[in-house]
N, C-alpha and C positions, 0 to 999 in steps of 0.2 A: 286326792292325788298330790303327792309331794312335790313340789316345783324343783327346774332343774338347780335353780341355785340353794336350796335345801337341803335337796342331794347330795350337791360335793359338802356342804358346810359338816353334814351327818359323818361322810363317808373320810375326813380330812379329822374332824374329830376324834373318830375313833382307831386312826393311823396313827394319829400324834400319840395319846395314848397306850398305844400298843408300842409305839417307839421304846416311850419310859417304861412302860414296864419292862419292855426286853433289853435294855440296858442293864437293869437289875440281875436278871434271871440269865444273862449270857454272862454277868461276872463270873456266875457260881459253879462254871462247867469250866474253869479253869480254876477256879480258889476249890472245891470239895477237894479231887483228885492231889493238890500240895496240902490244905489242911489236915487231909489222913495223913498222912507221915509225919503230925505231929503228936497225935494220939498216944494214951499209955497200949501198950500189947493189949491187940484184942483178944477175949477169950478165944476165938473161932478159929479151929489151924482151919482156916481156908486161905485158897492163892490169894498172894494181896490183887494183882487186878479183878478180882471174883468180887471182893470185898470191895473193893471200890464203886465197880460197875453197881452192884446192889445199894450201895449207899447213891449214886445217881439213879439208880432207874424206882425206884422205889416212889419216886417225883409223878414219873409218870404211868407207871402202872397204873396209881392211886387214880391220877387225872383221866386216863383213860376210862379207867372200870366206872368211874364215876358220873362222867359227862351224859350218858344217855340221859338219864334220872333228873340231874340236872337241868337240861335241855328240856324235859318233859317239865319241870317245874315252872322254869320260866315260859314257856309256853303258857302254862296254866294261872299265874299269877298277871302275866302281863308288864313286870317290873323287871327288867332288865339290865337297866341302868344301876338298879340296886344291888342287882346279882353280880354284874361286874366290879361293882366299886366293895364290894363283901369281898369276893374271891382277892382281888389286889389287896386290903387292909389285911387278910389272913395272911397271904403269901409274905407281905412287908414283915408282921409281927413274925413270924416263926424264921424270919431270917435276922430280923436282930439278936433274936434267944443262941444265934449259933454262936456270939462273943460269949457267952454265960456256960457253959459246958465246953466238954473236954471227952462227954463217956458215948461210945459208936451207940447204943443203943439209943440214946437223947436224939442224937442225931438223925438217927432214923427215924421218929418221934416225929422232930421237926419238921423232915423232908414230906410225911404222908401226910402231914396238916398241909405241907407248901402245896399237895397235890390236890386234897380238898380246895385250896385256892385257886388255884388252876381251874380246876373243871368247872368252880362258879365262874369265874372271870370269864375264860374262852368261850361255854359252849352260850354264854349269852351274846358276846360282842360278835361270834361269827352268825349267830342267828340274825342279832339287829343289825348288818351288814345284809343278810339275805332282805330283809324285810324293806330295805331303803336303799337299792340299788335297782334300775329296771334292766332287762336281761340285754337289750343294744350296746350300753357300756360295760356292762357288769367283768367282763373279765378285764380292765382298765381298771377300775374301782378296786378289783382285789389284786388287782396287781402291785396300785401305788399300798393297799393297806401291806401285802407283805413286804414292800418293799422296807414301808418304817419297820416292817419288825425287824428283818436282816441289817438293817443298819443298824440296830438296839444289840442284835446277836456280832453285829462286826465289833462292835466300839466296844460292850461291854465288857470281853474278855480282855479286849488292851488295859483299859480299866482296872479291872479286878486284878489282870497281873504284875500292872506298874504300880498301883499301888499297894501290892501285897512285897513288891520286893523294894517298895523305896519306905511305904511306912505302917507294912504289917497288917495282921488280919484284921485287926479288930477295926481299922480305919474301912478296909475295904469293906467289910459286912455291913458298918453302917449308912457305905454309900448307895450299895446294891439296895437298901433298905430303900432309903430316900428316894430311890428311883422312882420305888411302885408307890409310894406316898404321893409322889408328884403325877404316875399315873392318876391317884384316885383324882386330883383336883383338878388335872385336866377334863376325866368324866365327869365331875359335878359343874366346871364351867359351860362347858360346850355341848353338850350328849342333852338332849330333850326326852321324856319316858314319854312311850305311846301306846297305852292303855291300850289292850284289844278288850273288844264286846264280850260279853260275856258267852254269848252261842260259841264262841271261837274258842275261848279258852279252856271249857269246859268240853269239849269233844276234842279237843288235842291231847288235854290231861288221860282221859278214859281211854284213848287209844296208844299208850305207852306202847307198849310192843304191837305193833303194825307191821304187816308183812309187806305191805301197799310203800312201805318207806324203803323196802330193800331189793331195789329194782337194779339193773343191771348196772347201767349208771352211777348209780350213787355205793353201789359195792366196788367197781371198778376203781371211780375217782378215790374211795378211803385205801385201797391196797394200794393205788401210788403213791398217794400221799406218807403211806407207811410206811412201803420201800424208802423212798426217798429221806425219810424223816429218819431209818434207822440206819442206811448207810451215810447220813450225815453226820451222825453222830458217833457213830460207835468207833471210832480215833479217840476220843475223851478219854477212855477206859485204859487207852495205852501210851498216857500223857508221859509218863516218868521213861516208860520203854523209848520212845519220841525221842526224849530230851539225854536219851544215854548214847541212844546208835548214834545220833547226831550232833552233840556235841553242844547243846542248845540250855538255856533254861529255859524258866519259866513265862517271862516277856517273848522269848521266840518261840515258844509252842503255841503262846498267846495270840504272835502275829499270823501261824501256818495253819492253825483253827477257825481264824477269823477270815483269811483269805477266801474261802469260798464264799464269802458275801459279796467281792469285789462282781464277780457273774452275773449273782442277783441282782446288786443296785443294777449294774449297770441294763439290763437284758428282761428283768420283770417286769415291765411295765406296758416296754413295746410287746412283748410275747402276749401278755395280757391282751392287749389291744388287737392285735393276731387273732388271738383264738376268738374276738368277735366277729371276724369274717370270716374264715375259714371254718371255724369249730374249734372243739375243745380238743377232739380225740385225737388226730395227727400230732400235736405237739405236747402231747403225754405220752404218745407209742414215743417219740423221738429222744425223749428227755430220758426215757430210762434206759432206752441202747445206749445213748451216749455215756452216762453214768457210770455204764456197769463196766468196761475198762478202766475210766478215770479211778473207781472205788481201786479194782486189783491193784495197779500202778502205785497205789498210797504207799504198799509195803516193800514198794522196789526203791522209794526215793533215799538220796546217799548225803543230799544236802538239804537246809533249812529253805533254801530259794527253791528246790524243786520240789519240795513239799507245798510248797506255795505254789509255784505257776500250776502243779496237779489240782489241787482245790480249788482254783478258781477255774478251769474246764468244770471240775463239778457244779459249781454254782450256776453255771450255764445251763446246764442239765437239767437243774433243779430249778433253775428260771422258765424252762418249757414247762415242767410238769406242776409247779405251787396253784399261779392264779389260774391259770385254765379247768385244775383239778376244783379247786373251791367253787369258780365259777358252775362248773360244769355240777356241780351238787345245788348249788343256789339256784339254776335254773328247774333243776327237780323237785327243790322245793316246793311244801303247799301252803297256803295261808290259812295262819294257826299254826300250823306244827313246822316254821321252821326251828325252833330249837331242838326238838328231836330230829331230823334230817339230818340239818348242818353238824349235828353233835358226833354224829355217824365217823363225819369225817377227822373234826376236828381230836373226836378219839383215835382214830386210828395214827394221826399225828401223832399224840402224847403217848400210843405204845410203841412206836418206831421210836423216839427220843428216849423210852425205857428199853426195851429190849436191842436194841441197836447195841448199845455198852455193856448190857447183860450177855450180848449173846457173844460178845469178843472180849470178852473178860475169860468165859468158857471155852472157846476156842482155842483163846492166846495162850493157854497151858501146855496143849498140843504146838501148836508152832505160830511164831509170829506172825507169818505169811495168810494161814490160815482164814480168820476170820473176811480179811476181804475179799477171797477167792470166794469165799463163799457169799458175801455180799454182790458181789459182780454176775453172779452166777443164779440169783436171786431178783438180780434185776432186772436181767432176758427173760425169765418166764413171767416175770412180773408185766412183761411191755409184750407179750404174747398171748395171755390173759384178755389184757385190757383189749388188743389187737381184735381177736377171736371175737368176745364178748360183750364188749362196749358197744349199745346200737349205733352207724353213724348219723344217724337224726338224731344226735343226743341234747338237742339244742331246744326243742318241746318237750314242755311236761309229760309224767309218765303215768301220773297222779293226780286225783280229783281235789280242789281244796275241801281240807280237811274240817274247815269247821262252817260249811255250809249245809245245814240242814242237816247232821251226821247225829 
């Protein structure tokens, strides 16, 4: 048993980590969307938001489809530290290769390699977070871990767009780059590999698709986590529309993007801590009513300050529903197969952050307004689902561990 000062040392390592990588990877959700419009004419008469949206989500499709497998891999291997410091080294190279090209299709290329890295990175670091947190803290633990990410996701796009407008892409690319390089050596200083037995690893491999993992619970926690992931995002897709109604560039779509982290920092940690006393489930029904307003409101805003004060009510949202939801899958967790569980979720994150900008890229042809009405709209049934369906004893396992005696 890991002692408690262990504990945070593990759980504090792979926060800081997670920081620098999302430093990187929040550049590039304000630099893609301005680098398209510097492209030669693409072959494809598609809308340009279409076009854009697909060149972002493409990221996470990739990461999502992939995480389950993944998840089963490190499971099976036991080497997790090596699967995240893989996925970060991938995601770094294929984002330096974007100063080297100029052709949509390259880029796309690059983006579904950045997704292979992704889904090695993620579906390991959330599993070894399940594996080294005990369930009394545990939604405090993934509270402070998303906290460093949304501050990686705040800071990065200031980032990426003060330096794309004071000294150009190619400086910005390779800082975003540097990010995840400086994640890997945060994992190699701090993060210790903890071998599982071999009983364990080998009956979590063999049971890749398990019915026993898709319990009420942990399908719940992945569809808020998705809602939430895909009304947070899909604003990206209509960065240049943003920056026209309102009169804004780049650095201010950068600041009104960023703003719904102000919520997070401020509100993840204690909500975190929250849902260890009370549960998980009340403050994920919560987060997505409140959401689902704040989401419509985005396309009513007339100024760059009200775009901001909107997104940070979201972030608040999204502070009820992040660490309670991860939580609340960590605790359904089994030992041995959390990287297939946690992958569950951590997938359904990476297609909220793909389809989110996908699906308001398609919408936004029809009418601006569009896409978030139908985000808001999505988030009610989404929090009437969970409501309905989510048992409230969601705080005991559902599931036998998986690698004893199986």
């Amino acid at each position: 048993m890991r002692g408690k000062h262990r504990l945070n040392r593990e759980v504090l390592a792979l926060s800081l980590a997670r920081l620098a990588d999302a430093l990187g990877n929040g550049s590039l959700f304000v630099l893609i969307p301005l680098y398209f419009t510097t492209l030669p004419e693409v072959a494809f008469k598609l809308p340009f938001p279409l076009l854009i949206g697909i060149l972002i989500s493409i990221y996470g499709i990739t990461s999502a489809l992939m995480q389950p497998l993944m998840g089963a891999l490190s499971d099976f291997f036991g080497r997790r530290k090596l699967f995240i410091q893989t996925g970060l080294l991938l995601m770094a190279g294929s984002t330096l290769f974007f100063v080297l090209t100029d052709n949509f299709i390259v880029l796309l290329v690059l983006r579904f390699l950045q997704g292979v890295g992704g889904a090695l990175a993620m579906s390991a670091s959330v599993a070894h977070m399940a594996a080294v947190t005990e369930k009394s803290t545990r939604g405090e633990a993934m509270g402070l871990y998303n906290t460093m990410r949304v501050v990686g996701f705040a800071v990065g796009p200031l980032i990426g767009g003060g330096l794309q407008v004071y000294y150009g892409f190619d400086v910005s690319f390779y800082v975003a780059a540097g990010f995840m390089f400086l994640a890997v050596v945060l994992v190699q200083c701090m993060i210790q590999e903890v071998p599982k037995k071999v009983s364990e690893t080998i009956s979590a491999f063999t049971g890749l698709i398990d019915p026993r993992l898709f319990n009420a619970s942990i399908v719940g926690a992945s569809l808020a986590i998705f809602l939430m992931a895909a009304n947070s995002s899909m604003m990206v897709t209509l960065a240049n529309e943003f920056n026209q109604r309102l009169s804004q560039d780049a650095l201010g779509f950068g600041f009104a993007f960023s703003s719904i982290m102000v919520g997070r920092i401020l509100f993840q940690i204690p909500l975190g801590r929250l849902s260890d006393r009370i549960g998980r489930k009340p403050l994920i029904v919560i987060g997505l009513v409140v959401m689902a307003p704040a989401t419509v409101l985005l396309a009513a805003a007339t100024s760059t300050l009200q775009l901001i004060g909107i997104r940070i009510i979201q972030g608040v949202a999204v502070a009820a529903i992040a660490a309670p939801a991860y939580a609340l899958g960590a605790d359904m967790s089994s030992k041995g197969g959390e990287g297939r569980q946690m992958s569950i979720l951590s997938a359904g994150f990476m297609m909220g952050l793909a389809l989110g900008p996908l699906a308001s890229g398609v919408l936004a042809a029809f009418s601006f307004s569009l896409p978030f009405l139908v985000g808001g709209v999505s988030l009610l049934i989404g929090a009437a689902i969970v409501y309905r369906c989510v048992p409230e004893n969601s705080r005991e396992p559902l599931v036998e561990n998986l690698g004893d005696g199986q």
